[in-house]
NUDOPA-210036 format. One record per residue (C-alpha): residue in one letter; x negated, y, z negated. Coordinates in steps of 0.5 Angstrom, whole numbers, padded with zeros to 4 digits, always signed. Layout:
<recs>
AXYZ
...
</recs>
This chain:
<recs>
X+0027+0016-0031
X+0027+0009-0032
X+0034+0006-0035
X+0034+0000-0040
X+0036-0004-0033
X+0029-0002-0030
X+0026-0004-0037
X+0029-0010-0038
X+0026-0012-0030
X+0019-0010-0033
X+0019-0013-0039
X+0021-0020-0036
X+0016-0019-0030
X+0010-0019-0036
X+0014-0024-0040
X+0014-0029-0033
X+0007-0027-0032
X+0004-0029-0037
X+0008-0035-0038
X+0005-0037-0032
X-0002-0035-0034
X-0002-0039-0041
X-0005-0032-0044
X+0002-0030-0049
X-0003-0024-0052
X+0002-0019-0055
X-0003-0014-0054
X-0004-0016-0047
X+0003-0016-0045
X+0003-0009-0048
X-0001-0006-0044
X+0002-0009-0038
X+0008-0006-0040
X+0006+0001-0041
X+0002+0001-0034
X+0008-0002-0030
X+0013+0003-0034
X+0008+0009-0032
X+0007+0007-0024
X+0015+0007-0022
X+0014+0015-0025
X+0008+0015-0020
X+0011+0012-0014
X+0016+0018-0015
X+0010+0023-0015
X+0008+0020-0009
X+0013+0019-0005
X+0015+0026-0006
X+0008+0029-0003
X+0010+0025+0003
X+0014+0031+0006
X+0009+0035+0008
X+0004+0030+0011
X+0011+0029+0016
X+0012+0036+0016
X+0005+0038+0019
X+0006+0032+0024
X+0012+0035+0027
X+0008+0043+0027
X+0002+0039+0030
X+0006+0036+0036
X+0008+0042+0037
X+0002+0045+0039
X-0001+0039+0042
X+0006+0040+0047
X+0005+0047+0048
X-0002+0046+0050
X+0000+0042+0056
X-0004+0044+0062
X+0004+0045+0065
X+0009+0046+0059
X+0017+0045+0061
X+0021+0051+0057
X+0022+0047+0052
X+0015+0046+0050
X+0014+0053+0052
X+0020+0056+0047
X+0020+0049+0042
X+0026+0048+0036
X+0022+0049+0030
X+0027+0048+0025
X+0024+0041+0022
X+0017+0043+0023
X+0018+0050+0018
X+0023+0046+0014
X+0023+0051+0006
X+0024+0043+0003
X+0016+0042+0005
X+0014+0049+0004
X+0018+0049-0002
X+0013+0043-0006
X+0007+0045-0002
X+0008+0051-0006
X+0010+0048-0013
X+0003+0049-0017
X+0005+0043-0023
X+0007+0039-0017
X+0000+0039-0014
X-0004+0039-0021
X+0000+0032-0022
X-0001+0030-0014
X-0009+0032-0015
X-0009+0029-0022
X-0007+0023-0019
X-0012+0023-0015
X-0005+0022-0009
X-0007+0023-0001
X-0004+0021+0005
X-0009+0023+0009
X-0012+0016+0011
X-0005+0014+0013
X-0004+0019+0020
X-0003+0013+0025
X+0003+0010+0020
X+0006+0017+0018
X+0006+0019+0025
X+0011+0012+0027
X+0015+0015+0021
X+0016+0021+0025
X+0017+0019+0032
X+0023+0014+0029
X+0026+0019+0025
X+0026+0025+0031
X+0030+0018+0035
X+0036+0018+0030
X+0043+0021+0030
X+0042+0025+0024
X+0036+0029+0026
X+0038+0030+0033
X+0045+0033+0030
X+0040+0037+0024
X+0036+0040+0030
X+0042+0043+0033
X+0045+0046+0028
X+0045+0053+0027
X+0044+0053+0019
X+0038+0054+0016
X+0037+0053+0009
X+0033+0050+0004
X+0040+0045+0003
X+0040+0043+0009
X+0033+0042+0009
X+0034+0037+0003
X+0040+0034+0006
X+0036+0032+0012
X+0030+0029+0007
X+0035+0026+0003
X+0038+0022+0010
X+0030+0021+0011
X+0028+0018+0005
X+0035+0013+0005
X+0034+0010+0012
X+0027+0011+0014
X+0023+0007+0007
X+0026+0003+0004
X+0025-0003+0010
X+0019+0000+0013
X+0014-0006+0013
X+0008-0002+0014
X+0010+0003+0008
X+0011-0003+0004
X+0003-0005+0006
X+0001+0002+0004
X+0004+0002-0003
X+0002-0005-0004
X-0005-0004-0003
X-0005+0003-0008
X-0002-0002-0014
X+0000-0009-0016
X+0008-0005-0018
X+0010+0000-0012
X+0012-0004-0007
X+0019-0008-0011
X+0020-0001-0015
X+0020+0003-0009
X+0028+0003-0008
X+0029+0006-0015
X+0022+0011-0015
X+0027+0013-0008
X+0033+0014-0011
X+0029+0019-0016
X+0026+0023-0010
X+0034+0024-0008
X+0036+0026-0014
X+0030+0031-0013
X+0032+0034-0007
X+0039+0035-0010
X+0037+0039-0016
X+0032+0044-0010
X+0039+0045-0006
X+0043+0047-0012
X+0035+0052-0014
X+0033+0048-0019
X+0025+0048-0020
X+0021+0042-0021
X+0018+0039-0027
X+0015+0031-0028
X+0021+0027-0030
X+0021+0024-0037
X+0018+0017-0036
X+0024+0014-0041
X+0032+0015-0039
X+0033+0017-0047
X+0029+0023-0046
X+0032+0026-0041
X+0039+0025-0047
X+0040+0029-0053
X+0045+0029-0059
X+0046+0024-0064
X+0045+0018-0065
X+0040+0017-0058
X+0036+0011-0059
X+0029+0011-0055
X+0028+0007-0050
X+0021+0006-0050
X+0022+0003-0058
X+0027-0001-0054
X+0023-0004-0048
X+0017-0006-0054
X+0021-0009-0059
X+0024-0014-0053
X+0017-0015-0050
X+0015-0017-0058
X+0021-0020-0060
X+0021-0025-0053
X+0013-0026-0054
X+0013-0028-0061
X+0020-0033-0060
X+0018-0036-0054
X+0016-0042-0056
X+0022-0043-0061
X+0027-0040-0056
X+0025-0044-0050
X+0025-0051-0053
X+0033-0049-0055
X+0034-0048-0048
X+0030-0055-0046
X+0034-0058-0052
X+0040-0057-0049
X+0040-0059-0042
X+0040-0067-0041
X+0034-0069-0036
X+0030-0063-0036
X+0024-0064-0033
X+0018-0060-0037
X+0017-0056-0031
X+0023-0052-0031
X+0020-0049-0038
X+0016-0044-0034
X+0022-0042-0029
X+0026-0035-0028
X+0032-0037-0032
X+0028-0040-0038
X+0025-0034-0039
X+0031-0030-0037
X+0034-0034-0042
X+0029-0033-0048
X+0029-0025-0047
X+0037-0026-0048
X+0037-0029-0054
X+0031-0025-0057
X+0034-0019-0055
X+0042-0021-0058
X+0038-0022-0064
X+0033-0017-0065
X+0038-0011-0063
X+0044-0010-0068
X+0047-0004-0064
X+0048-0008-0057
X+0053-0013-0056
X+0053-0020-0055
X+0057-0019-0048
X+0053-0013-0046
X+0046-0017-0047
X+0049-0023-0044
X+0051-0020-0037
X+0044-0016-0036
X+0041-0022-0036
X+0046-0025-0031
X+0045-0020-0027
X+0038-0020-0027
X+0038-0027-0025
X+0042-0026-0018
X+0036-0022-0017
X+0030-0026-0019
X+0032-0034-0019
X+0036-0039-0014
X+0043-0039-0013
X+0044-0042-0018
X+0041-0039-0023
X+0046-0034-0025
X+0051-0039-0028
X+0046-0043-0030
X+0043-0037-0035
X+0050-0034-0036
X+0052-0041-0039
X+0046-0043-0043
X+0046-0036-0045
X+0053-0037-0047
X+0052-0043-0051
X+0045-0042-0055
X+0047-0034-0056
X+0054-0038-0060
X+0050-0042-0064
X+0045-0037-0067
X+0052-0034-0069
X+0055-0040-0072
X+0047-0040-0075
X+0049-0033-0078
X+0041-0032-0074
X+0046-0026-0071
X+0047-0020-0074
X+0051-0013-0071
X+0052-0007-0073
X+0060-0005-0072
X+0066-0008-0070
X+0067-0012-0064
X+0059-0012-0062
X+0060-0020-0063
</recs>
């Protein structure tokens, strides 16, 4: 599930945090690590239970409609197609989903007032209005339309935002990449896939030769980046003119420190390939600066460890 991208953003997320705190215990940050690892996995679990909470709202409005004192004839003869959609009914029967959601202790009870505003914006939309009058019935167009829900209704949704971050400290930035997991969820029931839980690291979801664990990757960058911080940061800070000490705890520093823990901790990955992950995690985490900024210092301290002989890779070409 979680890509070396996503675990290089939870391993700078600790780093950083625990800059900031002055308490550098390795054993600490492990723990940090696991837990923030372990909570994107969860956040797909929850966001994927979250189909049937909206489907039995539509089914309650519904009723609710046809027990008007005077129900239109729409009321009386209502469009059930959303509110008996096979994608809720499928998830609502899935023993191993619902051993998971119950063992995680997952409700959406206590958040009717919220859900039922998620449902009122979605039956506004274009894309519901044109599922509701389609004559297709299938669980794949059932899919397709939670696939457009999930894109359009969550991702800003302030109030979504308030729940997942009073559940968990790592939820609320981890919710586009737990989304676009549900997505590819929904894809695989359309095509008469089963569920089961997705593998926490990306590496167990390949097989073959030569696939190296990404769980082996993420813990080795987060020790190697501890143990060097003291040494790689003051490389950093020797190398700009005027720095003020206070810089040393910013983003790019700590961006930077991974990169050159990472360049010379993993023999397999090359240098460019290092360098760019850290830049681009710059344009997410730091000033508009910051991406140059790190490219360029990255770029010079990566060079000097290899004119050092401190840079050792294995193969052509990944210097």
């Amino acid at each position: 599930m979680l890509n070396r991208r996503i675990l290089r953003i939870k391993a700078f997320k600790v780093l950083y945090s625990n800059v900031l705190s002055g308490n550098m215990s390795l054993a600490h940050a492990e723990t940090q690590l696991e837990q923030a690892c372990e909570a994107t996995r969860d956040l797909y679990v929850y966001m994927l239970g979250i189909v049937s909470p909206l489907t039995r709202i539509a089914r309650e409005r519904i009723e609710a409609a046809k027990g008007k004192f005077n129900p239109t004839e729409e009321e009386r003869n209502p469009n059930m197609k959303f509110a008996d959609n096979a994608l809720a009914r499928l998830i609502d029967e899935d023993i191993d989903f619902k051993k998971v959601f119950s063992k995680k202790k997952f409700s959406w009870a206590q958040y009717d007032l919220i859900l039922k505003k998620i449902m009122t914006s979605v039956t506004t939309k274009e894309y519901y209005k044109e599922y509701m009058a389609s004559q297709e019935r299938s669980l794949a167009e059932d899919c397709r339309l939670f696939i457009k829900i999930f894109e359009e209704e969550f991702v800003d949704s302030e109030e979504l935002e308030q729940i997942l971050e009073e559940k968990s400290l790592y939820w609320s930035e981890d919710l586009p990449y737990a989304l676009t997991w549900c997505c590819n969820t929904f894809k695989a029931f359309a095509k008469g896939e089963s569920w089961s839980l997705l593998p926490l690291y990306h590496s167990e979801l390949l097989t073959g030769e030569g696939v190296e664990s990404d769980k082996y990757f993420v813990k080795k960058l987060l020790q190697a980046s501890v143990a060097g911080y003291e040494k790689y940061s003051a490389m950093v800070a020797e190398s700009v003119v005027g720095w003020e000490k206070e810089r040393l705890f910013s983003t790019d520093v700590v961006l930077i420190v991974m990169g050159l823990a990472e360049v010379a901790s993993f023999p397999t990955i090359p240098v460019k390939v290092s360098i760019n992950e850290y830049v681009e995690i710059a344009k997410f985490f730091g000033t508009p600066k910051s991406r140059s900024f790190v490219n360029g210092i990255l770029d010079r301290l990566v060079q000097n460890l290899v004119n050092e002989g401190k840079v050792s890779k294995e193969g052509k070409g990944l210097l």
